[in-house]
Every structure is written in structure tokens, then in C-alpha cells.
C-alpha positions as CSV (number, residue, x, y, z in Angstrom):
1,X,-51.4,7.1,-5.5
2,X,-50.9,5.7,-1.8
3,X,-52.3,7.3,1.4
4,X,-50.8,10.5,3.0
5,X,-49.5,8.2,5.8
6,X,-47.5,5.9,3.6
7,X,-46.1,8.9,2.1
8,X,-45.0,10.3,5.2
9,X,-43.7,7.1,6.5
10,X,-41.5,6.1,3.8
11,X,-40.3,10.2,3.8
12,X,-39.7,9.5,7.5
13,X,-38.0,6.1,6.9
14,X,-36.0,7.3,4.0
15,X,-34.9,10.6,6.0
16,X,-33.9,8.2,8.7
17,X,-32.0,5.6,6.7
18,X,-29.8,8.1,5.2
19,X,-28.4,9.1,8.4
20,X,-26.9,5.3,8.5
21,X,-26.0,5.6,4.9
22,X,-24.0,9.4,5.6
23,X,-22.3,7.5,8.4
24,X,-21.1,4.7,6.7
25,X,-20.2,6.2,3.2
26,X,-18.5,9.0,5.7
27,X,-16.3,6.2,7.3
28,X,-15.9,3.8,4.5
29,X,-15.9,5.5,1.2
30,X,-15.0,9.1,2.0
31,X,-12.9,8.4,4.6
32,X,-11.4,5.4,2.5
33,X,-11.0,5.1,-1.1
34,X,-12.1,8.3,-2.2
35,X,-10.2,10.0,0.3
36,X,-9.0,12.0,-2.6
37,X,-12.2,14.1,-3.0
38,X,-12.7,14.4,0.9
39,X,-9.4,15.2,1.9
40,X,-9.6,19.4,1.0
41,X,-12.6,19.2,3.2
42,X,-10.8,18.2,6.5
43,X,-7.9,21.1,5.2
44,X,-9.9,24.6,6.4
45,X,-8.4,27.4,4.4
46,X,-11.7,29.9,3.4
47,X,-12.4,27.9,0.0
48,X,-16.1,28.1,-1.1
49,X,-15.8,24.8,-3.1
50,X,-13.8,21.8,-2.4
51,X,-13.6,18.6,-3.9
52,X,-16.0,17.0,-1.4
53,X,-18.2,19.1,-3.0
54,X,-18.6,16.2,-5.0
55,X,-20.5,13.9,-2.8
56,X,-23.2,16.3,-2.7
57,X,-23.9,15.7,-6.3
58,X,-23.1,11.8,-5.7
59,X,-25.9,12.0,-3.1
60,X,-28.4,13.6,-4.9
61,X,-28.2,11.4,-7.8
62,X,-30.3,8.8,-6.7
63,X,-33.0,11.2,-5.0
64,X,-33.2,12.5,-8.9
65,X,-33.7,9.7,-9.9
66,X,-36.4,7.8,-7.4
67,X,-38.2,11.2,-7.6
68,X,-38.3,11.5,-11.6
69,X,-39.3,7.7,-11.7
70,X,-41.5,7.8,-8.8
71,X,-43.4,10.6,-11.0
72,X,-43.5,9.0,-14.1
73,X,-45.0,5.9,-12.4
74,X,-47.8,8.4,-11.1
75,X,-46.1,9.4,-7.6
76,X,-45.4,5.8,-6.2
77,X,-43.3,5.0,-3.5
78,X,-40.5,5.9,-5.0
79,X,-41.3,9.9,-5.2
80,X,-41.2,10.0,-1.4
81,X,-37.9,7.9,-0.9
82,X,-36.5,10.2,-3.4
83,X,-38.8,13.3,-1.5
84,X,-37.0,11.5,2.0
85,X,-33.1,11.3,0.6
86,X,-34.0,15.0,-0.7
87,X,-34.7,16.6,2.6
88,X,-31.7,14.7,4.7
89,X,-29.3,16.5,1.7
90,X,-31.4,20.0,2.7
91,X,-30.7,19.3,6.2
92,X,-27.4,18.1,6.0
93,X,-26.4,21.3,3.9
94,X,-27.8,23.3,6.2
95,X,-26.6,21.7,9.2
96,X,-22.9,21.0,7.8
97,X,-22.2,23.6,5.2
98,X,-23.9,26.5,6.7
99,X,-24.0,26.1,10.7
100,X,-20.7,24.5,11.2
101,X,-18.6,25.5,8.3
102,X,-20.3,28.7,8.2
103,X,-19.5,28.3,4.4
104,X,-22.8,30.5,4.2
105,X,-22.7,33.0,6.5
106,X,-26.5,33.1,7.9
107,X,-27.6,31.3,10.7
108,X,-24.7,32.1,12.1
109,X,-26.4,33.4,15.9
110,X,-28.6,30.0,16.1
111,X,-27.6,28.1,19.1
112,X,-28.9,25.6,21.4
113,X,-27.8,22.3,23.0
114,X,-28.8,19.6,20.5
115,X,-26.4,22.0,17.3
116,X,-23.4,23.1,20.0
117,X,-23.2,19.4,20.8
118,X,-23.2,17.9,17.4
119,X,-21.2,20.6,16.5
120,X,-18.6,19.7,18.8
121,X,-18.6,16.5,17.6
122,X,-18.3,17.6,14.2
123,X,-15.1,19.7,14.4
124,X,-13.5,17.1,17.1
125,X,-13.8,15.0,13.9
126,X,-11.8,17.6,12.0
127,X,-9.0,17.7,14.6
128,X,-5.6,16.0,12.7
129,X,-5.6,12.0,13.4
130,X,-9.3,11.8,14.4
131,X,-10.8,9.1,12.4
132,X,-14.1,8.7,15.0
133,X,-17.5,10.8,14.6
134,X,-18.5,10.0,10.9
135,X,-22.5,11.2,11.7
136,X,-23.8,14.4,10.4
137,X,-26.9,15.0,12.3
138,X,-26.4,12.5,15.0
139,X,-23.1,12.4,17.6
140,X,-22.1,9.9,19.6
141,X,-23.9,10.4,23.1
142,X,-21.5,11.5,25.3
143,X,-21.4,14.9,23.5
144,X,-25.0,15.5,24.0
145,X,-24.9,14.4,28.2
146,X,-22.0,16.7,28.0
147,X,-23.8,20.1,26.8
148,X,-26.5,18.9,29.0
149,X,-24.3,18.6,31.8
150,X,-22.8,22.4,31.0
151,X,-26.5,23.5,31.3
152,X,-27.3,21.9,34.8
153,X,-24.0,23.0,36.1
154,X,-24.3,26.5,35.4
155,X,-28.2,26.1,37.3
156,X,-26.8,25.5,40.6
């Protein structure tokens, strides 16, 4: 058993890392040679499942499996990377599948700057010929100091 900070940090760590690891499977894999499954994705037409529906069970496949693993060996470290990679695919379904896609329709009336920025980011992404903004829960800056910049303007 390791202390309750340990197990928050590597949770923290392995929440944080997968961010990266979104990004670059985002750019590289679905953007590249599986472009086959992630295609339907970028094609909006009201389907509840899509082929990119895939990569969610892709992704979860290794939390499984440090989580089942990390049990068996009595809740090691590997229980909370797999606890860590667990929570980024919660917050990365809610975020993508329910507040931008709406693909689930509840949350639908939150708002604020941090989501209508990364939003924006998001669907810019989607626009035809735009291969840039492969994060999920973290855009490039300028669309954050944008929706800031909305905000002090409409101040003054």
C-alpha cells in the first residue's frame, strides 16, 4: 500500500501525461494511419456512434489493465496510473462527447471562458483542411487570451 500522496501524485501525473498522449495519438495515429476510424468523426451528420468510437475503447484498454494488475498486486502504483488514465477518458467524454458534440444532450447551458475557448478550438479543428489543434482539454493560447480579451472588452 503507498501513502495517500503518492497516490494522488501519480493520479495527478498520469491525468496530466495523457493530455500529451491525446495530443500526439490525435495528430499522429488518428490523424494518420488510422485515419480510417477517425475520419466519420470530423463528418457531423447526427450519428450517435462513429468509428472513432473506437479509440475510446483503445484508450481504456490499458487503464483496465494497470487498474486490474495494480489490484492484484495489492493496489500498487499501478491502480492509480490506471485510476489517473481513467479519469482523463471521464473528462475527456465529458468535455468532447457531451459539451462540444453535444452527443449527450445535458450540460448543454454550462458555459464559461476556459470551455467557450477550448471549444472554439475544438470545432476550428473540425473546419475542412484544418490539421492544427490536436488537444482535448488544452488549446493552444491564443484562444484562451482571446475569450479573455471578449470579456475585458465588453467591461469598458
Amino acid at each position: 500500500m503507498i501513502s495517500w500522496y503518492l497516490a494522488a501524485a501519480l493520479i495527478l501525473a498520469a491525468f496530466l501525461m495523457m493530455e500529451f498522449v491525446a495530443w500526439f495519438s490525435h495528430k499522429y495515429v488518428m490523424h494518420g494511419f488510422l485515419w480510417v476510424l477517425h475520419k466519420d468523426h470530423h463528418i457531423r451528420d447526427g450519428r450517435k456512434f462513429e468509428w472513432n468510437d473506437v479509440f475510446a475503447v483503445i484508450f481504456a484498454t490499458p487503464s483496465f489493465l494497470f487498474i486490474y494488475f495494480g489490484i492484484q498486486d495489492g493496489f500498487d502504483w499501478k491502480f492509480y496510473i490506471g485510476l489517473g488514465i481513467a479519469l482523463y477518458g471521464f473528462a475527456y467524454f465529458i468535455f468532447h462527447d457531451v459539451l462540444v458534440h453535444n452527443r449527450l444532450p445535458f450540460l448543454s447551458r454550462l458555459s464559461n471562458r476556459y470551455l467557450r475557448a477550448t471549444i472554439t478550438a475544438h470545432m476550428d479543428h473540425h473546419k475542412p483542411n484544418a490539421f492544427y489543434n490536436y488537444g482535448f482539454l488544452l488549446a493552444p493560447m491564443k484562444y484562451y487570451k482571446e475569450e479573455w480579451a471578449k470579456k475585458s472588452s465588453s467591461n469598458k
